[in-house]
LOFI-689548 format. One line per 8 residues: for each residue x, z, y of C-alpha. Coordinates in steps of 0.1 Angstrom, whole numbers, plus 2048, in hexadecimal, padded with zeros to 3 digits. Example, Ala and Ser with C-alpha at 12.3 -4.5 7.8 and 13.67 -1.06 7.14 Angstrom:
REM residues 2
87B/84E/7D3 | 889/847/7F5
***
This chain:
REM residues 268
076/3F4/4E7 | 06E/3E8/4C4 | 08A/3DD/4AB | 086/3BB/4B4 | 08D/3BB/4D2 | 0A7/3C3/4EB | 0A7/3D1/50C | 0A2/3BC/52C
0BD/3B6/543 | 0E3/3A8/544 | 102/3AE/530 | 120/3B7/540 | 140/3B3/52E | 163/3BE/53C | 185/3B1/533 | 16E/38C/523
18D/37B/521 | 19E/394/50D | 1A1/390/4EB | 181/3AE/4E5 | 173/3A3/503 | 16F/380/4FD | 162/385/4D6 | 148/39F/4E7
140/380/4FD | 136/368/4E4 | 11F/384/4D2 | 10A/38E/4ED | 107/367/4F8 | 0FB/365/4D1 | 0DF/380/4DC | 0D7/369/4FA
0E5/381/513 | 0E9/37A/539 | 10E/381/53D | 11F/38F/557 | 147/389/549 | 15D/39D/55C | 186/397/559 | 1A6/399/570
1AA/36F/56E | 192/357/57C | 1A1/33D/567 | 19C/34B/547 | 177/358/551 | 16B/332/559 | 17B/327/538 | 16A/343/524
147/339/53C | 14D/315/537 | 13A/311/518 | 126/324/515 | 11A/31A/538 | 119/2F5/525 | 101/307/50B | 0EA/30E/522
0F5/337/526 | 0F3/347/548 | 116/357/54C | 120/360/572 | 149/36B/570 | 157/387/586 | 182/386/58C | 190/3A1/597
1A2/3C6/58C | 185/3DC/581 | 197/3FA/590 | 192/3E9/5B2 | 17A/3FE/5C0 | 16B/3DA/5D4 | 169/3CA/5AF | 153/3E7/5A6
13C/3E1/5C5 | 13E/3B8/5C0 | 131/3C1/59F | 113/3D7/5AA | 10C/3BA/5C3 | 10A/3A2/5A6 | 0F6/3B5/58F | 0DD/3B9/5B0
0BB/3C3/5A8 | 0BE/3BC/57F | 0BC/3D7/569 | 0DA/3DA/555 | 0D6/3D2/52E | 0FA/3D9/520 | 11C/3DD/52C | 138/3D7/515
156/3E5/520 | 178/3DE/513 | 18E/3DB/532 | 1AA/3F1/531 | 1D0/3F8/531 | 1E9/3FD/50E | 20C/414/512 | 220/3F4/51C
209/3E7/536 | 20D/403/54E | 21A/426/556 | 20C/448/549 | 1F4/44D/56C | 1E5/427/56F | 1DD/427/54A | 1C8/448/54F
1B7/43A/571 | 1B2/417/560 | 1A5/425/53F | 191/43F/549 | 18D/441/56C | 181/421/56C | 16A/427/553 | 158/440/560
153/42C/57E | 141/412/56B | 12B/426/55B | 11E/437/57F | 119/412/58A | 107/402/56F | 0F6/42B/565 | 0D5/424/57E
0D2/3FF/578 | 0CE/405/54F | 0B2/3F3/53F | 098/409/524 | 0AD/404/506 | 0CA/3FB/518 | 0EC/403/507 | 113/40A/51A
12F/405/501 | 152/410/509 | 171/40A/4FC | 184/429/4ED | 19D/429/4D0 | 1A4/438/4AE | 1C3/442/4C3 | 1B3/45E/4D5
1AA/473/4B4 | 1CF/47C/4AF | 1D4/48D/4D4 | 1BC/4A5/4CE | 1C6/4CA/4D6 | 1B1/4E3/4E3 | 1C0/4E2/509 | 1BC/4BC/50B
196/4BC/4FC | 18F/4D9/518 | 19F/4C6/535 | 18A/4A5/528 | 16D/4BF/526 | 171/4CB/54B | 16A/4A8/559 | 153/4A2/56D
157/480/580 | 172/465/580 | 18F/472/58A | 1A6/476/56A | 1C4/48D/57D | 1BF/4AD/56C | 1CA/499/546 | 1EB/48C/558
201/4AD/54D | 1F7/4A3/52B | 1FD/47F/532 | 222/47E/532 | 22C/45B/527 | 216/43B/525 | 214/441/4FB | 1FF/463/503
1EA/457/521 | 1DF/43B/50D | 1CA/451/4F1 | 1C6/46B/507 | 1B1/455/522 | 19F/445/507 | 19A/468/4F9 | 186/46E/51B
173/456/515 | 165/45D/4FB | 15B/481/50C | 14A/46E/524 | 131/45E/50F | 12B/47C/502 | 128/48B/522 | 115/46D/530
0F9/466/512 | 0DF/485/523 | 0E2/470/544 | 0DB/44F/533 | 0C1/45C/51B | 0AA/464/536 | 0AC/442/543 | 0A3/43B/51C
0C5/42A/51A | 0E6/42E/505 | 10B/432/509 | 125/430/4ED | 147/42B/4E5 | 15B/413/4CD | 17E/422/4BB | 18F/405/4B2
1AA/403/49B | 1C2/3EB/49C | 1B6/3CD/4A5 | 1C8/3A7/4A5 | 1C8/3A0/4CA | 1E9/398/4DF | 1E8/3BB/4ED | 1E8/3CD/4D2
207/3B3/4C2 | 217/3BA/4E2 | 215/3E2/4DB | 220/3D7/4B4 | 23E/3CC/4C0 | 246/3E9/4DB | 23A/406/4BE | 247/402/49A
230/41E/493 | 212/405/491 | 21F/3F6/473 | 21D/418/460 | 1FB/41F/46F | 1ED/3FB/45C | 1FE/403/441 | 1E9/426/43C
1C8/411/447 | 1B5/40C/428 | 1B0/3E8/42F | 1D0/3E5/433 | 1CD/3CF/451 | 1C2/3C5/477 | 1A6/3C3/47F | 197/3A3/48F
188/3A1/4B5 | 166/396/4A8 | 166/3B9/48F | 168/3CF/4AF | 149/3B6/4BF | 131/3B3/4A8 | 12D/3DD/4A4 | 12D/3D6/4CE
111/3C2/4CC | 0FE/3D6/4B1 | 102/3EF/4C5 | 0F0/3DE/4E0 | 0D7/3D5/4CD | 0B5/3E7/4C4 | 0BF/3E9/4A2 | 0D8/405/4B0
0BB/415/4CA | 0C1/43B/4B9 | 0E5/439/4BD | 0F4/44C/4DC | 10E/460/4EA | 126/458/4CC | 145/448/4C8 | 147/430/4AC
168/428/49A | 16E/408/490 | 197/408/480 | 197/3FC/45D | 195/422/451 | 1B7/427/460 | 1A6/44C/46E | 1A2/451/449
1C4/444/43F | 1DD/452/458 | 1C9/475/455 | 1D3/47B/430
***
């Protein structure tokens, strides 16, 4: 695959009516994608689809729970015999959402599911980009990195003694995710594909003002980003798309932060 181009295939993007999810959606229909959008509410899928369908894009929608395991199989059935260009997936579940056990099965679980699913149908220069957060490089200890270590599929019930509250399953699901790219990019590299991670920071959307409200502690975390700010839905999609794009065809098996330099700024 040359730098001009991309790889063949569709784009699949989870939780498009989301405040990431949607951003990541106008991106990739940018590129001139095929979409596959992905999202709990038809509603909101078909007004997302709506114009771009109107532009001329080919968008097929898909409502339903992605930890459904017949959502999953509906979605193999629409991808059918494409090849599978880039998956953007930012689904997932925030501390006030849900208890400690359905944020770990939604977050990472779920995840992992994915990624066997789409895993065989990747295009050459194909690209998988999950969703982490700059939340899960500050529950790092060395019994929680071994336990992330010692997976090997997607069940996520040997993290649950460290995931005692919805506030500490949160990072430490997204922490797994990012120890499953890493476990994941030998697999997809011999399909001459990629698999990466996004950290965001904190980002502008109405679930992360929703977790504002619940978790004073936010307010001192953008106070120590350097930018000194949220971020915006589109900053979290445009490194999304880049990543799917040739232009990022060496990158693999990484997990990108994306927060502002609030890593930087909360470490000091």
């Amino acid at each position: 695959m040359t730098q001009t181009m991309r790889a063949v295939g569709v784009a699949i993007i989870t939780g498009a009516a989301g405040g990431i999810g949607s951003a990541c959606v106008t991106r990739l229909a940018e590129e001139g994608w095929p979409l596959i959008l992905c999202d709990i509410s038809l509603a909101r899928l078909e007004e997302r689809a709506a114009p771009l369908r109107a532009a001329g894009q080919a968008v097929e929608v898909l409502a339903g729970d992605m930890s459904d395991p017949a959502i999953l199989a509906q979605l193999g059935e629409m991808i059918g015999e494409r090849q599978v260009g880039a998956v953007v997936h930012t689904a997932g579940l925030t501390p006030t959402m849900a208890d400690a056990a359905r944020i770990m099965h939604v977050n990472y679980d779920v995840s992992a599911q994915l990624v066997d699913l789409v895993r065989p149908r990747m295009a050459e220069g194909g690209c998988v980009v999950l969703t982490a957060s700059s939340s899960a490089y500050f529950v790092g200890s060395p019994e929680i990195d071994a336990a992330i270590a010692a997976l090997t599929s997607d069940d996520s019930s040997s993290l649950m003694p460290f995931a005692v509250s919805p506030e500490m399953a949160y990072p430490i699901s997204k922490r797994a995710v990012i120890g499953l790219v890493r476990r994941e990019a030998e697999a997809f590299g011999a399909r001459n594909a990629r698999i990466v991670s996004i950290s965001p920071g904190l980002i502008d959307t109405a679930a992360a003002r929703a977790e504002a409200q619940a978790s004073p502690q936010m307010e001192m975390m953008r106070l120590k980003t350097p930018l000194r700010r949220f971020g915006a839905p589109d900053e979290i999609a445009s490194v999304a798309a880049f990543l799917c794009s040739a232009a990022a065809s060496f990158i693999s098996g990484r997990d990108i932060p994306v927060d502002g330099g609030m890593l930087v700024g909360v470490g000091r």
